[in-house]
N, C-alpha and C positions, 0 to 999 in steps of 0.2 A: 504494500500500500504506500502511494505518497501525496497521503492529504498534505497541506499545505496550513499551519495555524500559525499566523502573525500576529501576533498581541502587542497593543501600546510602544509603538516602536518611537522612539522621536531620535533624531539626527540634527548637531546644530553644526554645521564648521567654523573652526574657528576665524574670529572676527567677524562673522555673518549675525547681524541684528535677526535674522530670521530663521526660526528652523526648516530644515530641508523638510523633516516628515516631520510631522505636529502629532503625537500619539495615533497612530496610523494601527486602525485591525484588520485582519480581513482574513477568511478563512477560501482558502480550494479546494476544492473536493476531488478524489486520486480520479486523474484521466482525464481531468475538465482543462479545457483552454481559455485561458484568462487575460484581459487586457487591462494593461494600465494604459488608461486616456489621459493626456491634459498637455497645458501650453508648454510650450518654453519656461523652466525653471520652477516646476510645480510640485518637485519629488520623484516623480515615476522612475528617472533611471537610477538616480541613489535609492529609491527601495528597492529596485530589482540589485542592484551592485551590496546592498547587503543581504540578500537572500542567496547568491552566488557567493559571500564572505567575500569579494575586494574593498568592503568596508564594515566596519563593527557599527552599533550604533551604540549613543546616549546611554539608554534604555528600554525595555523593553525585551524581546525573546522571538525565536523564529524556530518552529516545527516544523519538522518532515517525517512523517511516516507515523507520529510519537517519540521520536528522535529528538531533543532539545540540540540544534546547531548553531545556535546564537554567534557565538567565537569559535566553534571549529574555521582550522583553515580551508580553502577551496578544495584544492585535493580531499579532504574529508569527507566532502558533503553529496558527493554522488548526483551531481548536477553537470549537465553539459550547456555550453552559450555560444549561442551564433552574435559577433557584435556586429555595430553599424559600416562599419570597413572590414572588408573581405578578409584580411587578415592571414592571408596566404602565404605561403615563400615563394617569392617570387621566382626563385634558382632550382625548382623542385617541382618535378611533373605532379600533376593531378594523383597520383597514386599513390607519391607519398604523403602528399596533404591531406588526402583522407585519411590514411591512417598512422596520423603522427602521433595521435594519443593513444593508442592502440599502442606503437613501439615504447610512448611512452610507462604505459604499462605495463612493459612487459609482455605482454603476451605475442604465443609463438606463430610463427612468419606463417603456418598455414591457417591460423583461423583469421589471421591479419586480413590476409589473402583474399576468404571466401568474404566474412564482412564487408571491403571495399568493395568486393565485387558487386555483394546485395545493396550497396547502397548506391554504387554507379548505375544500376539495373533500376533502383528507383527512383531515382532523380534523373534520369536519363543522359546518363554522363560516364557509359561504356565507349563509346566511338572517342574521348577525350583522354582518356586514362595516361596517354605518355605524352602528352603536349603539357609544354609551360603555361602557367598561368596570362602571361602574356599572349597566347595565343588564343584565347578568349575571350567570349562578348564578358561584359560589366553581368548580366544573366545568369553565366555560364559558372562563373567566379563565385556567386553568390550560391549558386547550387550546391558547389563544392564547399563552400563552408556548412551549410545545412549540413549536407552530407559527413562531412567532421564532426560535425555533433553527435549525429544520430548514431553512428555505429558504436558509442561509447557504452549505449544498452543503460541512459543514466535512470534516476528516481524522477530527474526537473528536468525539463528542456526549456533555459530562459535564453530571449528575445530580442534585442536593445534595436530595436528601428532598423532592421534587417532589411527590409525595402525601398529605402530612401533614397538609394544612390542608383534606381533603375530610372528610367525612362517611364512615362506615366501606363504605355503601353504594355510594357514590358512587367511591370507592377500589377499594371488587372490582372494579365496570364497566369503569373508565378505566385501571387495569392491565393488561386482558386487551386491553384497543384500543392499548393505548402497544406491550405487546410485540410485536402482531400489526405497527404501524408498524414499530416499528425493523428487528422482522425484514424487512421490506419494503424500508426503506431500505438496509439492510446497512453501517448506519455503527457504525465501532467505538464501544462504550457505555460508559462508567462511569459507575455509577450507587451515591449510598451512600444508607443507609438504617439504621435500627434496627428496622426491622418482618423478623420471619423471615421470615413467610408471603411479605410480597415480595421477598426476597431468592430464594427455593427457586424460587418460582412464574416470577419475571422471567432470572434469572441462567443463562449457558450455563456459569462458572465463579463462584463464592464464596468471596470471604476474607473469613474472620472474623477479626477483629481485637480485639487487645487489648492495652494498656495501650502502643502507641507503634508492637506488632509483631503480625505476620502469624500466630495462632495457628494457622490448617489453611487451606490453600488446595485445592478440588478441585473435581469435578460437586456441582450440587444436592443430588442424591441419594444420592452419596456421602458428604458431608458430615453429613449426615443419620444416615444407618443406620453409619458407622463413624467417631463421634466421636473426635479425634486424645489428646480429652482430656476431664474432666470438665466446664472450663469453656464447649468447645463443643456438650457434651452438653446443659449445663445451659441455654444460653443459647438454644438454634434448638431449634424442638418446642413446640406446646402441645397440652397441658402439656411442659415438659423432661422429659428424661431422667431415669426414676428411678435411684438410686445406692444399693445395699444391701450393707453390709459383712457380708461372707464371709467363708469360711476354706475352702482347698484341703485335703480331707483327707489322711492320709499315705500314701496308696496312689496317691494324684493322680488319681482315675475318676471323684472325687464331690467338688459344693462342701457345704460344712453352712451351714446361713443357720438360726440357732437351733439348733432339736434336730432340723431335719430334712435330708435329702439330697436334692442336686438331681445329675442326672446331667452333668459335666463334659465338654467336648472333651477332645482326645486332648493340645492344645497347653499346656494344664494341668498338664500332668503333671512338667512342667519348675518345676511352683511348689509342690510338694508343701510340704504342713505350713505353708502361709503365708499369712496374713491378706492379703485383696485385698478390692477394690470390685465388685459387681457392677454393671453398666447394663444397664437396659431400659425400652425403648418401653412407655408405657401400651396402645397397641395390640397390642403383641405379646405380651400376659398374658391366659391364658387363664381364665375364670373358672366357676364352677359351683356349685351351692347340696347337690352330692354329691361326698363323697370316691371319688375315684381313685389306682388307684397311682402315687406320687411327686409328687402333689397337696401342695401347701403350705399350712396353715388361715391365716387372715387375720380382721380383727375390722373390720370397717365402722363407720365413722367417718363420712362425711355421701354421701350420694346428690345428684347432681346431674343430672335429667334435662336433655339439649342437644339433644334432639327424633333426631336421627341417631344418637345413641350414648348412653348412659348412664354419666356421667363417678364413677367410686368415689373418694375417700379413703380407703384400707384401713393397717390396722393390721398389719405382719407384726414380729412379732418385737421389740417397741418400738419399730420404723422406720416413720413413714405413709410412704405411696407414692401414684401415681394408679394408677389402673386404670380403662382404656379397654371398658364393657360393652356388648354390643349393645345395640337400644333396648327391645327386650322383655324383658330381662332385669329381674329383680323382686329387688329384696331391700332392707332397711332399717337402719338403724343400730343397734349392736350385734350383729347376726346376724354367725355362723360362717360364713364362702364359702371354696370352696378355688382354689387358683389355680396355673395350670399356664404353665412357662415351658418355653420350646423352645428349645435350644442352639442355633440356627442364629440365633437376634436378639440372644443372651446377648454383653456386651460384656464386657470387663474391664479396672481400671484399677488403676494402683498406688496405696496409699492414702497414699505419704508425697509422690510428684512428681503423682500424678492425669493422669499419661500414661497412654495404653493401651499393654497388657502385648502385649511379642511375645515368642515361641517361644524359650527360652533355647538 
């Protein structure tokens, strides 16, 4: 088994006003693939750099298996890592590169042997095996370090933004072949990233992370459609989440967003007479070039056809927003469009803490 239990971990480096992790939990569960989401300098690779041990933390503790590994050193800890650079020898054919850890362990030159071979067999990187790294796409490269990891047969297989250095084309392909492996292998994953799309696309669970600490941990999908807050709203989706400040009317049945009313849940009704946030999905705004009842008018601000959809910058109320249009959908800047939102995508948020509002 390599469940995965991180308890109250915090990291400060010295001189840094800020902690890297801020009391950080989180538990994996053996054989789940796990992402850490978040910006630039939010924690995620210094957590995963202390669950591989190239750093200790503060305090806090890091289980594998039931295993306490908090200070064990790396070799200890039965974990393998693909980093963000390839990390190859550049002077050394593909064959030794996969199985460098292998000799580094010791172990003998025929199981070396059959290993590299199952793993050029499944990365598809048998036709390569005696060419230098230099002879290589940027693709090919990064297989081959996958490939290095896996054959080590670890407990953890961690992550560190393994994709970044492809080409955006090259990224869609090798994503959908990495998940298809892993799931294959059934090696517990952690994986960070700052790309959503592979966070949603890759991840059985997502934490998004920010400034030290775990802002929404859940399903892909959940995380998605029931942001915990505005910042995880804003940050996973493209385009994010739009955010339109509202008001609860006083009977609690209808929000007003300008001078018009939109029809409110029932859980609303607990927030009468009170300024809130609205979110919603660009996709989940309905749009039309004719008024309907409880239709919202909107001012178009720039059209961007994306061949599948047609991406709006709309004007409501002195707020732009996106709005997600079919691809046949025709209209031009400055035109009138109206746009229709369905309670069942309608999020809402408080406007002073930008948590999502529950049920008083």
């Amino acid at each position: 088994m390599a469940d995965i239990s991180i308890s109250h971990l915090v990291k400060t480096y010295p001189g840094g006003a800020d902690r890297a992790t801020d009391d950080v939990s989180l538990a994996i569960k053996d054989g789940d693939f796990t992402v850490l989401l978040g910006p630039s300098g939010c924690g995620k690779t210094t957590l995963l750099r202390m669950l591989a041990g190239l750093e200790y933390p503060d305090s806090g503790s890091i289980s594998v298996g039931g295993r306490d590994v908090t200070y064990l050193p790396p070799n200890k800890r039965n974990m393998s890592m693909v980093f963000q650079s390839y990390a190859v020898f550049p002077h050394r054919k593909v064959r030794y590169n996969i199985g460098f850890g292998l000799q580094m362990a010791k172990v003998n030159s025929k199981e070396i042997e059959r290993k590299v071979q199952w793993a050029a067999d499944l990365l598809q990187l048998t036709p390569y095996l005696d060419r230098l790294p230099a002879q290589l796409s940027g693709g090919q490269r990064q297989r081959v370090a996958v490939a290095r990891a896996i054959v080590m047969d670890a407990d953890v297989l961690l992550m560190d933004e393994p994709l970044s250095n492809l080409d955006a084309l090259l990224r869609l392909t090798f994503r959908s072949e990495l998940k298809k492996i892993v799931k294959d292998l059934g090696t517990t994953t952690v994986y960070v990233t700052h790309d959503q799309s592979e966070a949603l696309s890759l991840g059985d669970q997502v934490a998004v992370m920010r400034k030290g600490r775990i802002a929404q941990l859940g399903d892909p999908l959940d995380v998605y459609d029931a942001p915990a807050d505005k910042f995880v709203g804003g940050f996973i989706g493209s385009p994010p989440m739009n955010f339109i400040s509202a008001a609860v009317t006083d009977s609690g049945d209808a929000l007003r967003v300008g001078d018009q009313n939109l029809h409110a849940p029932s859980m609303l009704r607990s927030f009468a007479n009170e300024d809130i946030v609205l979110g919603v999905r660009a996709e989940n705004i309905g749009v039309a070039t004719d008024r309907s009842s409880g239709d919202i008018p909107a001012t178009v601000l720039v059209v961007e056809p994306m061949g599948s959809s047609v991406l709006l910058t709309v004007d409501v109320d002195g707020q732009s927003i996106k709005v997600q249009a079919p691809p046949t959908f025709r209209t031009s800047p400055h035109q009138t469009i109206w746009l229709t939102f369905s309670p069942n995508t309608m999020r809402f948020y408080d406007g002073a803490t930008s948590m999502a509002l529950e049920a008083k």
